[in-house]
BAPA-549371 format. One record per residue (C-alpha): residue number from 1; chain; x, y, z. Coordinates in Angstrom, 3 decimals. Example, Ala and Ser with C-alpha at 12.3 -4.5 7.8 and 13.67 -1.06 7.14 Angstrom:
ATOM   seba   doba         xx         yy         zz
ATOM      1      A     12.300     -4.500      7.800
ATOM      2      A     13.670     -1.060      7.140
end
This chain:
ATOM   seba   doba         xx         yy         zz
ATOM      1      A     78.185     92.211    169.496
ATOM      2      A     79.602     89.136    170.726
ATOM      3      A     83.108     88.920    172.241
ATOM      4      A     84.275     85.673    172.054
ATOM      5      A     85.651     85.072    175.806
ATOM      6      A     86.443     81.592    176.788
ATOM      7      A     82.939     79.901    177.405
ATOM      8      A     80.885     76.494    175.774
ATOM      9      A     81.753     73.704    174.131
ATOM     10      A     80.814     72.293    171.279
ATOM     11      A     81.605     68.382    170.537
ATOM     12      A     80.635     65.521    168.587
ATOM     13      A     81.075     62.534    165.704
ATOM     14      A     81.620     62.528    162.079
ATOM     15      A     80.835     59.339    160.543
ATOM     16      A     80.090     58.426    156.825
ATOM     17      A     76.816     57.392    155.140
ATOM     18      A     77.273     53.481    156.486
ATOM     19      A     77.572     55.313    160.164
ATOM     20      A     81.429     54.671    160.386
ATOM     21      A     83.799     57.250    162.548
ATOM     22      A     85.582     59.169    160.426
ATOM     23      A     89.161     60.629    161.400
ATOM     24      A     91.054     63.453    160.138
ATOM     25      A     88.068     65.405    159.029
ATOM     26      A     88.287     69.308    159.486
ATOM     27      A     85.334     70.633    161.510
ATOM     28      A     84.664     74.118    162.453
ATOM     29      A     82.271     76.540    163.672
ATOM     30      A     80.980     79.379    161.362
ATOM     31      A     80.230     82.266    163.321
ATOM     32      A     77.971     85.043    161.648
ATOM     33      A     79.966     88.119    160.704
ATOM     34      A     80.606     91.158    162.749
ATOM     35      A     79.336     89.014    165.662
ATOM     36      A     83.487     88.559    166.831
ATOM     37      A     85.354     91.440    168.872
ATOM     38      A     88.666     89.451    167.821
ATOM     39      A     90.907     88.845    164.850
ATOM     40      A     89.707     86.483    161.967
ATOM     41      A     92.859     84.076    162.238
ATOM     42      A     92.545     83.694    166.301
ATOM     43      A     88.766     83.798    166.170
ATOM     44      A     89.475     80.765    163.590
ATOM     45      A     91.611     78.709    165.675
ATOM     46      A     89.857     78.712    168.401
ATOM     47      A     86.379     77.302    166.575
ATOM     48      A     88.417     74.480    164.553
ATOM     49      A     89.526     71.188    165.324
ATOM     50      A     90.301     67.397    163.317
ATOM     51      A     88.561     64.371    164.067
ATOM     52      A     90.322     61.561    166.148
ATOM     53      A     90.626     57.895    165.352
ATOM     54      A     87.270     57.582    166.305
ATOM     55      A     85.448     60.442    164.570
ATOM     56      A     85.483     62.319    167.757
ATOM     57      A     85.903     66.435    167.895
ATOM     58      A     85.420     69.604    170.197
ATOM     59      A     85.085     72.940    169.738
ATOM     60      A     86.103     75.254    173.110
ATOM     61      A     85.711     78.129    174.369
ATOM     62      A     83.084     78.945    171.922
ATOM     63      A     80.633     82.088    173.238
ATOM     64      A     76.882     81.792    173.890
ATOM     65      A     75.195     81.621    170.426
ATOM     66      A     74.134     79.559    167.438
ATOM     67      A     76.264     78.197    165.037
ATOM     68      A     76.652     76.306    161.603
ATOM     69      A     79.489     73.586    162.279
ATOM     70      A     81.128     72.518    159.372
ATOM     71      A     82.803     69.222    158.557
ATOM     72      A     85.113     69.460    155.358
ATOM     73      A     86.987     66.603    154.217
ATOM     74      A     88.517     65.224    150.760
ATOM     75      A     86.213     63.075    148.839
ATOM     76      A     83.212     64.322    150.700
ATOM     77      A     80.478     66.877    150.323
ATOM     78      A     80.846     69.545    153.065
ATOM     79      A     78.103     69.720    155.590
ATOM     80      A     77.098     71.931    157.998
ATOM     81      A     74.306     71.289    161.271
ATOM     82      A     73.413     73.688    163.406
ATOM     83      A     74.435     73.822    166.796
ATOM     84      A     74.687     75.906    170.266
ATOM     85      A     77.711     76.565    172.139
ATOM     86      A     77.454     73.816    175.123
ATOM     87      A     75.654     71.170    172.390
ATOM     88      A     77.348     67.670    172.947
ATOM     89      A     76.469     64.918    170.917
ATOM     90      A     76.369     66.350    167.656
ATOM     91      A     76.475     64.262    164.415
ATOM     92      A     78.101     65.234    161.397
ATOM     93      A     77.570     62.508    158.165
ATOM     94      A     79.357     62.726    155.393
ATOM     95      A     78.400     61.306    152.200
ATOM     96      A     80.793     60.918    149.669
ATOM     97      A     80.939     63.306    146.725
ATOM     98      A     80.594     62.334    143.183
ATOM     99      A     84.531     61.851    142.025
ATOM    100      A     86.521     62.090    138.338
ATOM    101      A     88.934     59.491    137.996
ATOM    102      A     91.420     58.531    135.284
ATOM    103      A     95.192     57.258    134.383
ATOM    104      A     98.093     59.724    133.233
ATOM    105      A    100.268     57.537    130.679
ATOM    106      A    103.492     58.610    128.700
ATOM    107      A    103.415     57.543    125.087
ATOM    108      A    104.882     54.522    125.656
ATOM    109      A    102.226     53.827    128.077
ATOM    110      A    103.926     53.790    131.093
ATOM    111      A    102.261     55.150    134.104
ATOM    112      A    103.134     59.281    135.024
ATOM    113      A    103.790     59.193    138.989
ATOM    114      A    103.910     62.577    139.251
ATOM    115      A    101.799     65.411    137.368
ATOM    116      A     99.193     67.892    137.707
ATOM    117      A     95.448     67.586    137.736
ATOM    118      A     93.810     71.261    138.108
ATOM    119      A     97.215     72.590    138.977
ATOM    120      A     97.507     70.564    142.247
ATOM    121      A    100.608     68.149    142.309
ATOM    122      A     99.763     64.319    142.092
ATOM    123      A    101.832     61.399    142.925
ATOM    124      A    100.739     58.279    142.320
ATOM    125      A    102.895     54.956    141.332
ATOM    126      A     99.974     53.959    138.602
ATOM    127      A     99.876     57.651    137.288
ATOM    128      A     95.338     57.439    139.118
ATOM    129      A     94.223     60.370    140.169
ATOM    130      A     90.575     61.651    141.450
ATOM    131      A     89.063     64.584    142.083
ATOM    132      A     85.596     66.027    143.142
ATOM    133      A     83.263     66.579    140.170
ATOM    134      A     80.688     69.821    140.413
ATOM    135      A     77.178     68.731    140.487
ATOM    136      A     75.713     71.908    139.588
ATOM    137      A     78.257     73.493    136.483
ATOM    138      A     80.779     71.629    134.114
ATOM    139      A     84.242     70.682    135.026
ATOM    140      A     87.305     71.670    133.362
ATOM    141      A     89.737     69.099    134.120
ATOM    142      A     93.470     69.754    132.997
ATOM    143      A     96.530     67.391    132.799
ATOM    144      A     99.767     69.018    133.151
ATOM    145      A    103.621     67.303    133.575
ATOM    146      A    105.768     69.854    132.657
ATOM    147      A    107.496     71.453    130.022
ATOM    148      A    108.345     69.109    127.769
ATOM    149      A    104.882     66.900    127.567
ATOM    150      A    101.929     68.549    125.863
ATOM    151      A     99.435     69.493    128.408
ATOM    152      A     95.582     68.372    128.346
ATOM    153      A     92.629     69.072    128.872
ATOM    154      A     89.026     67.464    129.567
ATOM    155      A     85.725     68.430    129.919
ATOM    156      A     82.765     66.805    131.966
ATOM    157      A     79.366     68.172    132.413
ATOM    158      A     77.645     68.195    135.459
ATOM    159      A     76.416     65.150    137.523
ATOM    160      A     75.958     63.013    141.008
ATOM    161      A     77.510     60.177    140.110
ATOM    162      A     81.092     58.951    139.435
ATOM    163      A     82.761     59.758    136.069
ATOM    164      A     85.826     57.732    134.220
ATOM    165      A     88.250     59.340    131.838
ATOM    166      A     90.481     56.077    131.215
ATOM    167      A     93.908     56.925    129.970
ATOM    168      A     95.052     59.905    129.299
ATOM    169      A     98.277     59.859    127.413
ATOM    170      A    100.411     63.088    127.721
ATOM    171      A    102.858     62.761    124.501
ATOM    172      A    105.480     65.779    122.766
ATOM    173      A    102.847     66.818    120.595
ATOM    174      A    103.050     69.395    118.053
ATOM    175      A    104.295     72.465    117.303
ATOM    176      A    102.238     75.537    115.821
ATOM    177      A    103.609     78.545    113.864
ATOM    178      A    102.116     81.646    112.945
ATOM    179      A    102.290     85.384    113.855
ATOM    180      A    100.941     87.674    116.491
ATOM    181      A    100.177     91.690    114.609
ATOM    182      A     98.698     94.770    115.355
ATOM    183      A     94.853     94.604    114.700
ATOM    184      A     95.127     98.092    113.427
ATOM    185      A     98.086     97.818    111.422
ATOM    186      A     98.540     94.769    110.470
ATOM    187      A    102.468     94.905    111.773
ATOM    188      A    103.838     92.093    113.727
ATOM    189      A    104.128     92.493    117.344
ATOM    190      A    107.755     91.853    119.163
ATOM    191      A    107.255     90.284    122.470
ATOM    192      A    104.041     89.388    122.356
ATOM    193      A    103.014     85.699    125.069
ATOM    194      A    101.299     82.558    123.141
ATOM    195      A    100.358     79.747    124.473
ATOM    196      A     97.458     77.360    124.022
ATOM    197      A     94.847     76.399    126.936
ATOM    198      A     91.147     75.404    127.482
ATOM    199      A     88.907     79.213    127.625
ATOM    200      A     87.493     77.172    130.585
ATOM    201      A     90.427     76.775    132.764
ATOM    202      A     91.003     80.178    134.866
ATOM    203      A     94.628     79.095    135.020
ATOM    204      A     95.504     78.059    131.427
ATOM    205      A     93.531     81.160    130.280
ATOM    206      A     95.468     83.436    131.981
ATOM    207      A     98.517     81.748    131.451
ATOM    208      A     99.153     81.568    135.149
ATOM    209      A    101.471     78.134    134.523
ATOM    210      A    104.996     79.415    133.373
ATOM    211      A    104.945     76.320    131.036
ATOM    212      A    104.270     75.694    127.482
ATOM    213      A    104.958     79.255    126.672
ATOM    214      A    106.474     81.307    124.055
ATOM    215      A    107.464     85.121    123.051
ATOM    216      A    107.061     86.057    119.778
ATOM    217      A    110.324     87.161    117.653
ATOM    218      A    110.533     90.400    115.651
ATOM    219      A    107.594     90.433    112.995
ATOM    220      A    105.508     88.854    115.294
ATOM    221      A    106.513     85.179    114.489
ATOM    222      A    106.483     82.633    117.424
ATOM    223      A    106.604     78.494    117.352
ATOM    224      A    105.187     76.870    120.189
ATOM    225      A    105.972     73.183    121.373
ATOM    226      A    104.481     70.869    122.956
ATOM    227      A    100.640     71.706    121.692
ATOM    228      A     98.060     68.777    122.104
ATOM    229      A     96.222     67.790    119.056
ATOM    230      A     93.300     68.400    121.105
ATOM    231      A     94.004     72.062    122.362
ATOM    232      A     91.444     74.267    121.918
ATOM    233      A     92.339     77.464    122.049
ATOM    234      A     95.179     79.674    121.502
ATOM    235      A     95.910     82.814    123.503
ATOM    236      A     98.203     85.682    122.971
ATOM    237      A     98.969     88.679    124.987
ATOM    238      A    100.992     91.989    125.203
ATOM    239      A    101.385     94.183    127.843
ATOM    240      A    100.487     97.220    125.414
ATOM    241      A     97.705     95.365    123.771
ATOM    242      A     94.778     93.620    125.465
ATOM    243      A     94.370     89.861    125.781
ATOM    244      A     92.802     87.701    123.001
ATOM    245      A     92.432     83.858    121.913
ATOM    246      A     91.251     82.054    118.801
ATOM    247      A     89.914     78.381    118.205
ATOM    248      A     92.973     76.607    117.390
ATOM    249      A     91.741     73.367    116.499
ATOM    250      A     94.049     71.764    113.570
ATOM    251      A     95.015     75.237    112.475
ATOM    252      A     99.165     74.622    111.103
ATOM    253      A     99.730     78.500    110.616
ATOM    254      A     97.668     80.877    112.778
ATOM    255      A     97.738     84.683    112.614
ATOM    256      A     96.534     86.178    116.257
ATOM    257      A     95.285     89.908    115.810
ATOM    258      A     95.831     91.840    118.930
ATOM    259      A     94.049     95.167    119.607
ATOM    260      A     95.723     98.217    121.279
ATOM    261      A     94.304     98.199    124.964
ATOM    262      A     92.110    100.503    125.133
ATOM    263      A     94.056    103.969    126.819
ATOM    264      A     95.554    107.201    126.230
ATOM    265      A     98.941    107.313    125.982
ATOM    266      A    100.538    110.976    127.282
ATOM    267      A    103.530    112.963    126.578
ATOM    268      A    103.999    115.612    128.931
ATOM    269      A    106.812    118.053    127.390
ATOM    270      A    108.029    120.434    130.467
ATOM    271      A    110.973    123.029    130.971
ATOM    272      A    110.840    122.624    134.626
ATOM    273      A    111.865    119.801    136.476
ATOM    274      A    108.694    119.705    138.811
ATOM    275      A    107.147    116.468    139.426
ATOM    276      A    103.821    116.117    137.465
ATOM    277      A    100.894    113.936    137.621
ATOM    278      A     97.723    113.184    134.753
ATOM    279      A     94.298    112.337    134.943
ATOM    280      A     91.797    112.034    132.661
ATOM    281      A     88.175    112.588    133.067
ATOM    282      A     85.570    111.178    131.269
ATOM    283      A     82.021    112.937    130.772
ATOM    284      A     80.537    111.253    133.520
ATOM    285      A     83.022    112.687    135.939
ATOM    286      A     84.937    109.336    136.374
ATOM    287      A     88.664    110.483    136.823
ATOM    288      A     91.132    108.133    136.309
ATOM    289      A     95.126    108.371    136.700
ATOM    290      A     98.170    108.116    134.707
ATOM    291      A    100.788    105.689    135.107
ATOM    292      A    103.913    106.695    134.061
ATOM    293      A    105.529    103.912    131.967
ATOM    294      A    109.659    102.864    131.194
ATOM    295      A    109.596    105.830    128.089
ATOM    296      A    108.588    108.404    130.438
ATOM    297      A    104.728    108.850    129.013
ATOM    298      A    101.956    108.609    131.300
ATOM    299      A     99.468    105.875    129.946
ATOM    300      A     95.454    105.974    131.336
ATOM    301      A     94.038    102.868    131.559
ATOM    302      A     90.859    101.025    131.786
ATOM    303      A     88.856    103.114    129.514
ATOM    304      A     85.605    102.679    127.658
ATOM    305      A     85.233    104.492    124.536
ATOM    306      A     84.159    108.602    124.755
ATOM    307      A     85.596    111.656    124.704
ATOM    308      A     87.678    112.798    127.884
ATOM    309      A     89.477    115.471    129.449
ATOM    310      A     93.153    115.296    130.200
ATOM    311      A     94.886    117.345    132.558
ATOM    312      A     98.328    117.735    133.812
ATOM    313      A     99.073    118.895    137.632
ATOM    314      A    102.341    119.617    139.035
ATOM    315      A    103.684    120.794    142.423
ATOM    316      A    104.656    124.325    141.504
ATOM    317      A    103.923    127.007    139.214
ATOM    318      A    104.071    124.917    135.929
ATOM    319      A    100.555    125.225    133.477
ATOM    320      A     99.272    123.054    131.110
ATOM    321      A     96.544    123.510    129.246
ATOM    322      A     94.202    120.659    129.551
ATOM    323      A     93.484    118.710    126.316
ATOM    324      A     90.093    116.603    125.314
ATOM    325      A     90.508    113.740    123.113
ATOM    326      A     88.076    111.135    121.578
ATOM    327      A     89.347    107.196    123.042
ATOM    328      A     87.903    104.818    120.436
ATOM    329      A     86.279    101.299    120.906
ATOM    330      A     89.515     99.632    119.959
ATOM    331      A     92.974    100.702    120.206
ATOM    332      A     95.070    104.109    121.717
ATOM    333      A     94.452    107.595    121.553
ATOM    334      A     97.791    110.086    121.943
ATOM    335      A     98.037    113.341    123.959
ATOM    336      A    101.038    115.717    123.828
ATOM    337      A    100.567    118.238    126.480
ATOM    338      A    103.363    121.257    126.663
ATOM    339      A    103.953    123.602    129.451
ATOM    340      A    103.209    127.274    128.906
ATOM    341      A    106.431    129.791    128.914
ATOM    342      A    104.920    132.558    128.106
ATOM    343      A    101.449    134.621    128.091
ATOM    344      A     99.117    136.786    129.777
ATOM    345      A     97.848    136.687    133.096
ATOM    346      A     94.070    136.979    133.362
ATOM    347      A     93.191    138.609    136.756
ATOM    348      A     88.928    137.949    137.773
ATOM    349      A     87.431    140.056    140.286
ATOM    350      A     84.653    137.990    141.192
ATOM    351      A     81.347    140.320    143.389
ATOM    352      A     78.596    138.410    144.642
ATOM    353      A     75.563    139.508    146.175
ATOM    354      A     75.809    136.415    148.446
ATOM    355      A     79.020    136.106    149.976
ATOM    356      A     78.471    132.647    151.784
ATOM    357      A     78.471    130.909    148.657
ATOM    358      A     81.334    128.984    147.371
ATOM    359      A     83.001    129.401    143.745
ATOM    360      A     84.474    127.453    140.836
ATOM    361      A     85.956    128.720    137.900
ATOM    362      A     87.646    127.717    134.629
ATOM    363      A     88.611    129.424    131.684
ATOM    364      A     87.401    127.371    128.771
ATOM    365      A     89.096    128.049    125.140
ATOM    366      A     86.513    129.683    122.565
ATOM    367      A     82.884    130.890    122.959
ATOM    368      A     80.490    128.920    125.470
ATOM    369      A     77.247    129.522    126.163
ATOM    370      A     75.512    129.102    129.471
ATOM    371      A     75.359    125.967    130.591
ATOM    372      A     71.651    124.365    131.240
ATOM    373      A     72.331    121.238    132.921
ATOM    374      A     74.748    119.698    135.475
ATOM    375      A     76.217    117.457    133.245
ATOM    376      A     77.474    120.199    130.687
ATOM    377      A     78.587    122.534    133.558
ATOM    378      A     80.874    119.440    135.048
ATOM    379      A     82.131    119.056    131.152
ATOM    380      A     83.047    123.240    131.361
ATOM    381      A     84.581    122.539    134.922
ATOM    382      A     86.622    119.550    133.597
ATOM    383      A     88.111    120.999    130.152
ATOM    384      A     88.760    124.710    131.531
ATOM    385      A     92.159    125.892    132.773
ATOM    386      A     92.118    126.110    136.525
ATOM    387      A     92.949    129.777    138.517
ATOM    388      A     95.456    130.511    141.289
ATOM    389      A     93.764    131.980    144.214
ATOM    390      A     95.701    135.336    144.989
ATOM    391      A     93.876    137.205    147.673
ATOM    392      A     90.051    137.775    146.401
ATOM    393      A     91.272    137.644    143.220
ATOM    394      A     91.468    134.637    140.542
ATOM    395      A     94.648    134.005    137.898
ATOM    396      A     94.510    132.463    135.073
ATOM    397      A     98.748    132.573    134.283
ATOM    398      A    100.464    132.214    130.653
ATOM    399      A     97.145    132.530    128.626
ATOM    400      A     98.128    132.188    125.135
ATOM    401      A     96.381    134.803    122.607
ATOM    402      A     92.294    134.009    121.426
ATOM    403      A     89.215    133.930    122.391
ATOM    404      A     88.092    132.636    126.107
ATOM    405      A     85.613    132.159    128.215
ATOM    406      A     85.219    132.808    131.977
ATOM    407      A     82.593    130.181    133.705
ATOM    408      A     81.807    130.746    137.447
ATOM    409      A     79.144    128.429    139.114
ATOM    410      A     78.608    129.550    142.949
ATOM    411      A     76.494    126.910    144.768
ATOM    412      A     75.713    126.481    148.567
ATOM    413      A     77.073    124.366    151.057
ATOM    414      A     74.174    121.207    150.308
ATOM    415      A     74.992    122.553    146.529
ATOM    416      A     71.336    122.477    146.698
ATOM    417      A     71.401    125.625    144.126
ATOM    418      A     74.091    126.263    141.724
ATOM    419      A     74.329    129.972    139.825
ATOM    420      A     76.410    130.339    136.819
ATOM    421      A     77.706    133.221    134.729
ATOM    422      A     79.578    132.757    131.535
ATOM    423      A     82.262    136.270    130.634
ATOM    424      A     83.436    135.730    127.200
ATOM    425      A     87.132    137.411    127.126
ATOM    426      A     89.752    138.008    124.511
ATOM    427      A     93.725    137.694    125.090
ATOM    428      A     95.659    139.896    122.861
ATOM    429      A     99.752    139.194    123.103
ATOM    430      A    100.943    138.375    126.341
ATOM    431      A     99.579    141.745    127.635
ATOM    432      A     98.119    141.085    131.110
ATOM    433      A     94.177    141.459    131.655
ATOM    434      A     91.561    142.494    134.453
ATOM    435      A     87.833    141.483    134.140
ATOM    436      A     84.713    142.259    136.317
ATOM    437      A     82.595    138.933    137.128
ATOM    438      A     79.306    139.324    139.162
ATOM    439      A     76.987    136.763    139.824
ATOM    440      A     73.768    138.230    140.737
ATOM    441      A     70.524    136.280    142.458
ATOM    442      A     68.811    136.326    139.250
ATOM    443      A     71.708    134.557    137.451
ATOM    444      A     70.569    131.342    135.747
ATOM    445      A     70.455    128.453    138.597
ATOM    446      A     70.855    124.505    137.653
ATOM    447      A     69.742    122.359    140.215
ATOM    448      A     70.895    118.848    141.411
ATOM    449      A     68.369    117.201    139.164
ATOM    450      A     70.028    118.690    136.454
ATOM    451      A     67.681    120.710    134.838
ATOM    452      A     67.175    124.772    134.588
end
């Protein structure tokens, strides 16, 4: 590791292709990562500096090592040489980068001094701007002046050389009507954000401007201004609902279908007034949390389709039986879970000819048989009811009446070898029961592989 203690210099010239000095250019020294004992931002300061009048710059107190100076300036293709600390004399040329120009006009055609190109403010008294144009991808270039102007938007494919867009006249536009509704349902959605945007512009597509918006009404009906003849697309969002966008085009009267995102939605019903939390597991053992929302339910997000397990944990003596429920492609699944008030308490006695062994245990609803792999034993362990550890017993509180069964896997400390016993049991009232588990050595073992 390299601490970086005051020590060489590095200094030099950055000139353009013609061999002129260049001033105002940022330089600085890239040092390879986890090679600083230091924080980022000081270990940054000290390896940056700005060219003088005369192209001139010098990195200090720079440790022994190599590094890749940098010279970054607007206009310019960054470049980078490589250099040792105590290297004087080092040239940096920049050559200029290939540039997108053009002319913001109202509709009158007088110039727009001030507007946005990519969503970086320009001033200019001509309404010119330029910016860099990407050699290696297209560019996305979008024209933006505020609320009342209809925003634009421009695309240019890759290329070295210097592009022109002319004039670009930002006018009122025109507004489009239609309705935003439930994909499922076909019921308009309240609330719901349109707007309309190039699908190649990471800020118009996630409607990061605040402009050009609008909220649909009840029924799902919106109007948005200010939409350029040439828009593209048209986007529309809920915060219950996923995001979607259709090819607008000259479309007068759009409908925008908006699926339910894809979650389970939770009502936890409780006499007590213990704080809970829910998870749901998925098959694969992927748990992930609920967030509880303004109505009180708890809403699991970020879901793929499947079947999962929900469960509800609080901080005292309160049970809930844990639900499973199918999520599908599209849309919301539901889940009321109640707390139990009454029931039997299920005592296990658990004997093991191996005492060192560690032991989990559920109590899964109907009959199970054995489980053969590791992926239907972590299904068992996910969907069962969980015990309270009372001394060397296990309790299984407020069983309702039916059919059960017990599932016990003891494994070693690696969990090299995993032993499992199924005890099928049957609750009658809310009289309280005692069962006898052993798990012998002979009892069927799963390994990590998953197999028998």
């Amino acid at each position: 590791m390299l601490e970086l203690t005051p020590g060489g210099t590095i200094s030099g010239t950055v000139t353009d292709a013609s061999g002129l000095p260049l001033a105002g250019v940022f330089v600085f020294a890239r040092v390879p990562e986890g090679d600083i004992e230091l924080d980022a931002a000081a270990a940054f300061r000290r390896a940056s500096a700005t060219t003088n009048g005369l192209g001139a710059f010098e990195l200090t107190d720079l440790p022994p090592g190599e590094y890749g100076v940098a010279a970054v300036a607007d206009g310019y293709r960054e470049v980078v040489a490589q250099a040792r600390a105590g290297d004087r004399g080092v040239t940096l040329t920049l050559k200029r980068a290939p540039m997108i120009r053009g002319r913001v006009l109202t509709a009158s055609g007088e110039p727009l001094v001030a507007f946005q190109v990519n969503w970086s403010r320009v001033e200019d008294p001509g309404g010119k701007f330029a910016i860099p144009r990407l050699e290696s991808s297209e560019n996305t270039v979008s024209i933006n002046a505020g609320s009342d102007l209809a925003p634009i938007w421009r695309r240019v494919p890759a290329g070295t050389t210097d592009v022109s867009l002319g004039d670009l006249v930002l006018g009122n536009g025109r507004t489009v009507t239609g309705r935003v509704v439930d994909a499922q349902t076909g019921e308009g959605i309240a609330g719901a954000t349109v707007y309309a945007a190039d699908e190649h512009d990471p800020m118009g597509r996630y409607g990061m401007t605040g402009e050009n918006m609008t909220l649909t009404e009840r029924g799902g009906s919106f109007a948005l201004p200010h939409v350029d003849d040439g828009a593209p697309t048209l986007f529309a969002w809920h915060d219950e609902y996923g995001r979607t966008s259709i090819p607008l085009g000259g479309a007068t009267n759009p409908e925008v279908r908006l699926w339910h995102e894809t979650r389970i939605v939770v009502e936890v019903q409780k006499q007590s007034k213990e704080r809970v939390s829910v998870t749901a597991y998925a098959e694969s053992g992927l748990s992930l949390p609920g967030i509880q929302d303004s109505r009180g339910r708890y809403v699991v997000s970020g879901l793929g389709a499947g079947r999962y397990t929900v469960r509800v944990a609080g901080e005292g003596q309160a049970v809930f039986l844990p639900v499973s429920v199918v999520v599908p492609e599209h849309g919301e699944a539901h889940v009321v879970l109640v707390e139990r008030t009454a029931g039997a308490t299920l005592r296990v006695s658990v004997q093991k000819d191996d005492t060192g062994r560690s032991l989990a245990m559920v109590l899964v609803a109907g009959a199970v048989k054995s489980p053969s792999t590791m992926t239907e034993l972590n299904r068992l362990l996910q969907a069962g009811l969980r015990p309270a550890r009372v001394g060397d017993l296990r309790e299984f509180k407020l069983v309702p009446a039916g059919a059960f069964t017990v599932v016990a896997a003891a494994f070693d400390e690696d969990i090299s070898k995993i032993q499992v016993v199924t005890v099928p049991v049957t609750v009658t009232g809310e009289r309280d029961q005692a069962v006898d588990l052993v798990i012998p050595d002979t009892a069927p073992v799963i390994d990590q592989e998953g197999g028998p």
